[in-house]
C-alpha positions as CSV (number, residue, x, y, z in Angstrom):
1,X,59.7,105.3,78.3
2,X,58.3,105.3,81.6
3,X,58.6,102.8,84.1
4,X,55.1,102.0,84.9
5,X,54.9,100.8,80.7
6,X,57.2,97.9,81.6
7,X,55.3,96.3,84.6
8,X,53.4,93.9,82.3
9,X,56.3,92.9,80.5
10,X,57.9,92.6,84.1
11,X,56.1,90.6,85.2
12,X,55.6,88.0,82.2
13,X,59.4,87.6,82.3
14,X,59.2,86.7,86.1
15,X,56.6,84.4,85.5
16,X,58.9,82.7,83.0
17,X,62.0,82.9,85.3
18,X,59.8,81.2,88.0
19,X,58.6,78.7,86.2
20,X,61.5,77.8,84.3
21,X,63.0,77.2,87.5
22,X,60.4,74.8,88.7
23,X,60.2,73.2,85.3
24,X,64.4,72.1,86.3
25,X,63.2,71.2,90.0
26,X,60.2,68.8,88.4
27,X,63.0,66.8,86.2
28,X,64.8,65.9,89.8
29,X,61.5,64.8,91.5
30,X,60.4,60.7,91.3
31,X,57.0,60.1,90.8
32,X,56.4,58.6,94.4
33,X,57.4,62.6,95.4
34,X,53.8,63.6,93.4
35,X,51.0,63.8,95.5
36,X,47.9,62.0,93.9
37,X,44.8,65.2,94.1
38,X,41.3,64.5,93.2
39,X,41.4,67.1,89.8
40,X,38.0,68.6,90.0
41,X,39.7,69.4,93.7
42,X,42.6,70.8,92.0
43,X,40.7,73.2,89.7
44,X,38.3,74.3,91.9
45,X,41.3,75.5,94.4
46,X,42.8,77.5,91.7
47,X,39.5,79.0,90.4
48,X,38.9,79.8,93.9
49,X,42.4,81.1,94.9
50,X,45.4,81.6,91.7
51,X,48.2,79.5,92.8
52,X,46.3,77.2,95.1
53,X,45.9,74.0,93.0
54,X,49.7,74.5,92.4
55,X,50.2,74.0,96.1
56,X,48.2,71.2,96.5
57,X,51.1,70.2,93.9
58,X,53.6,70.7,95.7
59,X,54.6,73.6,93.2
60,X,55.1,76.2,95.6
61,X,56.8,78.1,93.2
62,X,54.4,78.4,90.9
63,X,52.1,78.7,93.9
64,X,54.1,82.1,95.6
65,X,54.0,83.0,91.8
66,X,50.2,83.1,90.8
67,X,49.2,84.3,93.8
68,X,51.7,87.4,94.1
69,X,51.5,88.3,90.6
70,X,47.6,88.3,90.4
71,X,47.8,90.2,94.0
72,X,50.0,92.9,92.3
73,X,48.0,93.2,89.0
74,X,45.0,93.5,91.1
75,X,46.6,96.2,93.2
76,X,47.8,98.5,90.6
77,X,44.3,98.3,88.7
78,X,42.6,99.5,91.7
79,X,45.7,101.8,92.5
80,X,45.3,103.4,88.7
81,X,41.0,103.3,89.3
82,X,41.6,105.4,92.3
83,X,43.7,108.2,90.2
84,X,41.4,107.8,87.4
85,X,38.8,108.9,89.7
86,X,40.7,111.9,91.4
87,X,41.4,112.8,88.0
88,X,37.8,112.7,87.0
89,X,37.0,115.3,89.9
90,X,40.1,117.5,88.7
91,X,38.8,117.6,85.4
92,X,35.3,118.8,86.1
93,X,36.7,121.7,88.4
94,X,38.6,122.7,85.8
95,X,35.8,123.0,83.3
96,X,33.8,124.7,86.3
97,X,36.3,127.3,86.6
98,X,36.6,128.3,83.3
99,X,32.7,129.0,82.6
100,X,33.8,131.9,85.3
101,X,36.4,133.4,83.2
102,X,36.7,134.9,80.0
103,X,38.9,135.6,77.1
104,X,42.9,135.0,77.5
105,X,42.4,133.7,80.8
106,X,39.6,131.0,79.6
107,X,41.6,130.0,77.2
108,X,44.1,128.8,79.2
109,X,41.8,127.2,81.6
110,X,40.1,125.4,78.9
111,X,44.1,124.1,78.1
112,X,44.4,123.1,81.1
113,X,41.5,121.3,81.2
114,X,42.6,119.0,77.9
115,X,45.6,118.2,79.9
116,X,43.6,116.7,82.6
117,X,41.5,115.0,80.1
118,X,44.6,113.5,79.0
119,X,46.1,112.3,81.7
120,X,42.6,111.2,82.9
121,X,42.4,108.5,80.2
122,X,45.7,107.7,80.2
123,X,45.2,106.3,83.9
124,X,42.2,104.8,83.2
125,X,43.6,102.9,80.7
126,X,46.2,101.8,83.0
127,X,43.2,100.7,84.8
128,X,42.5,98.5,82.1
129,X,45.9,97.7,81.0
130,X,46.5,96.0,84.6
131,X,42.4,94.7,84.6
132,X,43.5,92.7,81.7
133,X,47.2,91.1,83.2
134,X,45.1,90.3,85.9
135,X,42.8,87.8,83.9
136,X,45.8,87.0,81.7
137,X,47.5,85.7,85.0
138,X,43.7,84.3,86.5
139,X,43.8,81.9,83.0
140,X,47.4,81.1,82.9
141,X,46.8,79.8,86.5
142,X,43.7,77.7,85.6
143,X,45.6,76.1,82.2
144,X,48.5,75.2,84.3
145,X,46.4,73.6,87.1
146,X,44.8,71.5,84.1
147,X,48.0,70.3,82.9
148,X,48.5,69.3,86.7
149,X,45.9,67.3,86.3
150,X,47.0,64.9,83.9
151,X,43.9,65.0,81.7
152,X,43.7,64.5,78.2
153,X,47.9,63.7,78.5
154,X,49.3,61.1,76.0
155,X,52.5,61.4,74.1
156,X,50.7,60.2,70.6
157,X,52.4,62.0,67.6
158,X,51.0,65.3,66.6
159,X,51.0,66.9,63.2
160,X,53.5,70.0,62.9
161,X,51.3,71.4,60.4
162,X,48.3,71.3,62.4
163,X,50.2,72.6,65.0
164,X,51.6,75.7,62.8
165,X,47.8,76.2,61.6
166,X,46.4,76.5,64.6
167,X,49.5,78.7,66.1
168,X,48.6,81.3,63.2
169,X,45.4,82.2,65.2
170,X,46.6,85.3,67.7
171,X,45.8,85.2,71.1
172,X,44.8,81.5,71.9
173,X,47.3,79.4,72.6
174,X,45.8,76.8,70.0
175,X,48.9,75.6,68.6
176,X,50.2,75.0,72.6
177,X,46.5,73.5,73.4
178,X,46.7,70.9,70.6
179,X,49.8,69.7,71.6
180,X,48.6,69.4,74.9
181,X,51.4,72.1,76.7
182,X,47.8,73.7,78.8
183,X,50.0,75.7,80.8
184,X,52.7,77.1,77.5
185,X,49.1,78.0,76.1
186,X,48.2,80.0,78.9
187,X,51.6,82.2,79.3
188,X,51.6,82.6,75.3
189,X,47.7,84.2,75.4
190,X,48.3,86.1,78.3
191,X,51.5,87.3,76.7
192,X,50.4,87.9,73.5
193,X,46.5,89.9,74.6
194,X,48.1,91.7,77.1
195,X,51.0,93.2,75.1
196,X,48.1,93.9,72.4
197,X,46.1,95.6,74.7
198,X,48.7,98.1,75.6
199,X,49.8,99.1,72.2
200,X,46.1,99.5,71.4
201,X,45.7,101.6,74.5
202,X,48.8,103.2,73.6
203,X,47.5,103.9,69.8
204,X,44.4,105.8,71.3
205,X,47.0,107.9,73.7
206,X,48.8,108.7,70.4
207,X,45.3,109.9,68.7
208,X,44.3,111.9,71.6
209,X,47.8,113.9,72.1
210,X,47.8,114.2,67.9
211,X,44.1,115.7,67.9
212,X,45.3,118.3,71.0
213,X,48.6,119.2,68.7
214,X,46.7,120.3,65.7
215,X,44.2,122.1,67.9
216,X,47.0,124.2,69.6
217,X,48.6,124.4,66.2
218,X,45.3,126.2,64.4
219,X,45.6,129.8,65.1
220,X,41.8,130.1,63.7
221,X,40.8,128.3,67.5
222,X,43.6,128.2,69.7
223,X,45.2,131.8,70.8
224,X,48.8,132.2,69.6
225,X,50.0,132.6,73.3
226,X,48.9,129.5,74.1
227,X,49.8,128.0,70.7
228,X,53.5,129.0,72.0
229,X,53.4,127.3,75.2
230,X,51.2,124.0,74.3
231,X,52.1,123.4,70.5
232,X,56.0,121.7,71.7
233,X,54.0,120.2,75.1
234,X,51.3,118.3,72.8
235,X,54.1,117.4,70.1
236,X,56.2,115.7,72.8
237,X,53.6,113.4,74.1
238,X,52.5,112.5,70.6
239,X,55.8,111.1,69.9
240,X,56.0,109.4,73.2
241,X,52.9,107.8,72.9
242,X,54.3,106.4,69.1
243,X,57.1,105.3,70.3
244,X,55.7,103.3,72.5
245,X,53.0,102.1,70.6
246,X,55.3,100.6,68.1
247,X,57.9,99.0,70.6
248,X,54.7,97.0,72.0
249,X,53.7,96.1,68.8
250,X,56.8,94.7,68.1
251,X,56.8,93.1,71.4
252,X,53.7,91.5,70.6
253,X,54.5,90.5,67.0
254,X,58.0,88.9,68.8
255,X,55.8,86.5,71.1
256,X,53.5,85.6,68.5
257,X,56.4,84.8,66.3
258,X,58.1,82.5,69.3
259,X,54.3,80.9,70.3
260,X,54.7,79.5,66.3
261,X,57.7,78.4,66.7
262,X,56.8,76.3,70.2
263,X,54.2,75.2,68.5
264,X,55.4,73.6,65.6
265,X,59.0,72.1,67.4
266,X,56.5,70.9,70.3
267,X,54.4,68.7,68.1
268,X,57.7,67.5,66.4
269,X,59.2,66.5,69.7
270,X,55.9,65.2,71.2
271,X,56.1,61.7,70.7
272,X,59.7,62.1,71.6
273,X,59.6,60.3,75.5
274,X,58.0,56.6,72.9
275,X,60.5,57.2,70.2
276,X,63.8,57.2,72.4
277,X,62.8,54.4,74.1
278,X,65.1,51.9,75.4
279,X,64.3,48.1,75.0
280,X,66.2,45.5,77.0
281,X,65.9,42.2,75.3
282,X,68.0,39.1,76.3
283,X,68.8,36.8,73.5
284,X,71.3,33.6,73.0
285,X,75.0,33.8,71.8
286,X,77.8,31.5,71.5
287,X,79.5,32.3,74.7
288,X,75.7,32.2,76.8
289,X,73.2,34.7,77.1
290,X,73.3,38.9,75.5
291,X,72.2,42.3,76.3
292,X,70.7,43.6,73.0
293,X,69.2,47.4,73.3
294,X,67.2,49.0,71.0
295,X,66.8,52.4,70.9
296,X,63.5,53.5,69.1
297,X,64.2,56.8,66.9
């Protein structure tokens, strides 16, 4: 599989690297080391800019991260329009050329012209593929600057099975949302859309090649001599584009499967910070006064 199929999943796992990271470096911070931000000041500067409500955090990880991965997603779409569009022009030349020629050699214009119409939607879907991480990121960054917040945070116990009912619906983050994780609910929609999005893109790849291998392979429209030298061509990226499809499907199924999970141990754990609470308590003894703790569990 090529490279350039990875970058989305690349880039989810550096955003989890990243912000696992900072989620150690937050556990060693006191909470006089917080700044105290205005949150309708905090949202509006990551609307405005990814990452910049996160600096006004002091999260400059998470900060550098936003705003470099949305910078790169943003990139490679335009990168991917721009060959899209060259590929556009190639394609019409192509058709151009052949209403000049005729039989054998037409024939193998034409050919070559379903090539270019291939590889023409498989960079615009690219386009889209990266169009699509990009708002994926642009969300995740706005959910984790509302988490910043504070807002509608309490530890009050939450209901697993609410939790797990909610988690069952694809592609939101409910299950994260009710439990009040903002920024978990972001990374698991952006995780879970954008790997659906590629094997979806990578299903109508699969279609496309398939419909161009049983052209070549019909005698009745395709010549035999260019049966010979397309049929294996068209076969080969067919299979390519399957295999691919599937492994993202799987990919996507796998993160669905994990957001569940979250989900439902989150909302068991919730309350957890109330529950293992400590309580000092003097009371009398025989020899004076006692330490008695109580652990809450």
């Amino acid at each position: 599989m090529k490279y350039s199929s990875y970058k989305g999943i690349l880039i989810i796992c550096v955003t989890i690297i990243a912000f696992s990271m900072e989620a150690i470096s937050d556990t060693t911070s006191t909470p006089e080391s917080k700044p105290s931000i205005n949150p309708k000041t905090l949202l509006l500067s990551s609307a405005i800019i990814p990452g910049a409500g996160q600096l006004l955090s002091r999260k400059y990880l998470k900060a550098g991260t936003f705003l470099a991965l949305e910078a790169i997603a943003v990139s490679a779409a335009i990168g991917w329009d721009q060959i899209a569009q060259s590929r556009v022009g190639e394609y019409h030349k192509v058709l151009v050329s052949s209403a000049l020629d005729t039989g054998i050699s037409k024939a193998r214009i034409l050919e070559d012209a379903h090539v270019k119409k291939f590889q023409t939607m498989d960079a615009e879907l690219k386009r889209y593929n990266y169009l699509t991480l990009a708002g994926g990121i642009y969300l995740y960054n706005l959910l984790d600057a509302f988490e910043l917040t504070g807002l509608l945070k309490d530890n009050k116990q939450r209901n697993p099975t609410m939790a797990l009912g909610l988690a069952l619906i694809p592609g939101l983050g409910l299950g994260q949302i009710y439990n009040g994780s903002y920024s978990k609910a972001g990374l698991f929609m952006m995780g879970q859309v954008q790997l659906g999005v590629i094997a979806y893109n990578k299903d109508r790849m699969m279609r496309l090649a398939e419909s161009n291998y049983r052209r070549v392979s019909d005698t009745t429209i395709t010549p035999s001599s260019i049966k010979a030298l397309s049929s294996s061509d068209w076969d080969s990226r067919r299979r390519a584009e399957l295999k691919q499809r599937n492994s993202f499907i799987w990919y996507s199924i796998f993160v669905y499967v994990i957001g569940i999970l979250d989900a439902v141990v989150d909302a068991h754990l919730h309350d957890y910070q109330e529950q293992m609470k400590i309580e000092p308590d003097l009371v009398p003894s025989e020899n004076g006064a006692g330490l008695n703790l109580r652990l809450n569990f």
